[in-house]
SEFI-46769 format. One record per residue (C-alpha): x, y, z; residue in one letter. Coordinates in steps of 0.05 Angstrom, whole numbers, plus 5000, padded with zeros to 4 digits. Example, Ala and Ser with C-alpha at 12.3 -4.5 7.8 and 13.67 -1.06 7.14 Angstrom:
! SEFI-46769
524649105156A
527349795143S
***
This chain:
! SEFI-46769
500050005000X
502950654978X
502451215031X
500851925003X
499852585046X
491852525049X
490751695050X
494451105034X
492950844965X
492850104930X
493150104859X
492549444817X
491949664740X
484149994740X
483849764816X
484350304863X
484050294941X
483950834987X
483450985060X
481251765079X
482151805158X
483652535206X
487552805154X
482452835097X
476052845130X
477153325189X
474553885151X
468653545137X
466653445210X
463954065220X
458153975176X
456053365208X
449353405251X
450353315324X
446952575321X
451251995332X
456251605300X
455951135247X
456350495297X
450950835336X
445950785276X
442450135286X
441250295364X
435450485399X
437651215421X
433851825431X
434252465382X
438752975381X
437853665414X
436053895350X
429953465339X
433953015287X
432952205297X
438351775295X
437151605222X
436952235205X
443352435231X
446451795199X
442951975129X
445752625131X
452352435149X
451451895087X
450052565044X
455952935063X
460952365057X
458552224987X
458552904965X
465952924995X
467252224948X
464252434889X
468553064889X
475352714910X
474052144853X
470552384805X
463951964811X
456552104807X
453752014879X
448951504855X
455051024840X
458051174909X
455750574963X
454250605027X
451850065087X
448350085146X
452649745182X
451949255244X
457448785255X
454348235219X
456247695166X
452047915109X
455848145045X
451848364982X
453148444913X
452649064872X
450049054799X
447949644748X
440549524773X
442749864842X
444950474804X
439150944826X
439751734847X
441751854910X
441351054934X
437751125002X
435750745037X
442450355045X
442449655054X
443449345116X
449948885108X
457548925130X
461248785060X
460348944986X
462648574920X
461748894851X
464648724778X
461449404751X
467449934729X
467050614753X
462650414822X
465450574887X
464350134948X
465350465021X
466750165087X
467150585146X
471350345206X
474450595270X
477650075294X
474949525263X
478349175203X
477149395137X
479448745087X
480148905011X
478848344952X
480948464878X
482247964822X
488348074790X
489448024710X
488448644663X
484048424611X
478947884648X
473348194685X
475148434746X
472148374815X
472948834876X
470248834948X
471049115012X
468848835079X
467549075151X
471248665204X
470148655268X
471148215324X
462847995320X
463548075242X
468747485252X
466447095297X
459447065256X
463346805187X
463247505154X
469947155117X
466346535096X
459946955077X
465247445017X
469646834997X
462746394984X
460047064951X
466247144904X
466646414881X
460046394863X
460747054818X
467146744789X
463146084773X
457146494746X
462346944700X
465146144671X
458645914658X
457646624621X
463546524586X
466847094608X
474347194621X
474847194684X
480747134727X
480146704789X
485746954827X
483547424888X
488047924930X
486747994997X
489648625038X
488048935097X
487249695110X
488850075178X
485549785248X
487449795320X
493449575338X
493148935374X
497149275424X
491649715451X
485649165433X
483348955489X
477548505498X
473748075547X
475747375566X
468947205532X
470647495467X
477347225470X
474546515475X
471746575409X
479046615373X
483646205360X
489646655367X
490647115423X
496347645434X
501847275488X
501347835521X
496148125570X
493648945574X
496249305634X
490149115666X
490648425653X
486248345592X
486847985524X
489848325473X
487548105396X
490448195326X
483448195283X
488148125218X
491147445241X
486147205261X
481547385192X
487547145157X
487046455189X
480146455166X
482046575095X
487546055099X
482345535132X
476645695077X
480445755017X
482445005019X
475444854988X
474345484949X
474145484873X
477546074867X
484646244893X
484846674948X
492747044963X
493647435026X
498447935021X
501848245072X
499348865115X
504849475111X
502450005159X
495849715198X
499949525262X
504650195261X
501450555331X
504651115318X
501251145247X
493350895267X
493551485306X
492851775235X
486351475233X
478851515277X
478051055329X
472250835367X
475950725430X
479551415430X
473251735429X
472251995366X
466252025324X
468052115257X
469251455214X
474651285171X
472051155091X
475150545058X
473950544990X
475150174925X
473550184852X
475149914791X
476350614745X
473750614678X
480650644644X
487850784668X
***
């Protein structure tokens, strides 16, 4: 992943991924209503001083970080998507029939697959592990996706739920007779450090890998990434497409997550993880 001043970019041919945290969405917070967080969304909380609902405030906070997208790369807003997220294991697939103005509501699920060019998919994470999927060879229809990892995401087969997804739409592109290229990259964008991740002894029992080391106050500490990329490893021994891991270059730097928004230091804001396939290099 290449690190420029405003977010760290991976580009693969037409594939682009990119990762807006403080840096490049600070001005935007300002704008934002005074309703709650994007993890907040789903939860039965009261309105705002202002009146808003919860879903309003998340709706408008939608609108402004798609206005902020479609200006930064170049999209209309209607091919710009969004989730509701809720730490769950359902991942959907966009196609040219979703393409409506202004796409609200937003789908309830925690990952998105698409083989439409010029479509951006957007994960928002604080904390949380944001996993990337693109097939590789220029030429052969390509496949992107983006997926929201947390530790519930995980532990309810989010992994299995893409990698079933993806070898399905590689199958279906074969039986099309499409040029299609089975082999998928897998990279992860910036979460927590597992140095700082502390969790309960009941969430920790759900892993298989846990940090050696304990939190100063005696907690479990866990690495989301090794543990996802166990998953991988474990499920793509039966998958019909070929699934590569490749390795993370800045997601357990401390000093550089502090870069990005995290839940557990209190701020609001969300970091966007997005990727596309561009019309044309």
């Amino acid at each position: 992943m290449m690190q420029t001043q405003q977010s760290p970019v991976h580009t693969s041919g037409t594939v682009e991924a990119r990762v807006f945290g403080i840096q490049s969405l600070r001005h935007l917070e300002q704008r934002f209503p005074s309703g709650t967080p994007e993890d907040s969304e789903h939860r039965n909380l009261k309105p705002d001083a202002s009146g808003h609902g919860i879903q309003d405030a998340a709706i408008a906070r939608k609108r402004i970080e798609r206005e902020f997208l479609a200006e930064e790369l170049s999209l209309p807003s209607e091919r710009i998507f969004f989730l509701k997220q809720i730490h769950g294991a359902d991942v959907i697939r966009i196609t040219e029939q979703d393409f409506i103005a202004d796409s609200l509501p937003i789908a309830v699920a925690d990952g998105m697959l698409t083989q439409e060019k010029g479509v951006a998919l957007v994960i928002r994470t604080a904390d949380c592990l944001p996993l990337f999927f693109h097939s590789g060879a220029e030429g052969a229809e390509r496949l992107i996706g983006v997926v929201h990892c947390g530790w519930r995401g995980l532990s309810r087969g989010i992994i299995g739920r893409a990698m079933d997804l993806i070898t399905f739409m590689v199958e279906q592109s074969r039986r099309e007779k499409k040029d299609v290229d089975p082999n998928i990259t897998i990279f992860p964008g910036p979460y927590i450090c597992p140095s700082t991740y502390e969790v309960g002894l009941e969430v920790a029992a759900r892993f298989p890998i846990v940090e050696e080391k304990r939190s100063a106050r005696g907690r479990p500490l866990l690495d989301l990434y090794k543990n996802a990329a166990l998953q991988i490893e474990r499920a793509s021994s039966s998958a019909k497409a070929d699934f590569h891991l490749e390795d993370p270059l800045s997601a357990l730097d401390e000093s550089l997550f502090r870069n990005y928004y995290s839940h557990r230091r209190g701020d609001r804001s969300r970091n966007l993880n997005v990727i596309r396939i561009k019309e044309s290099e």
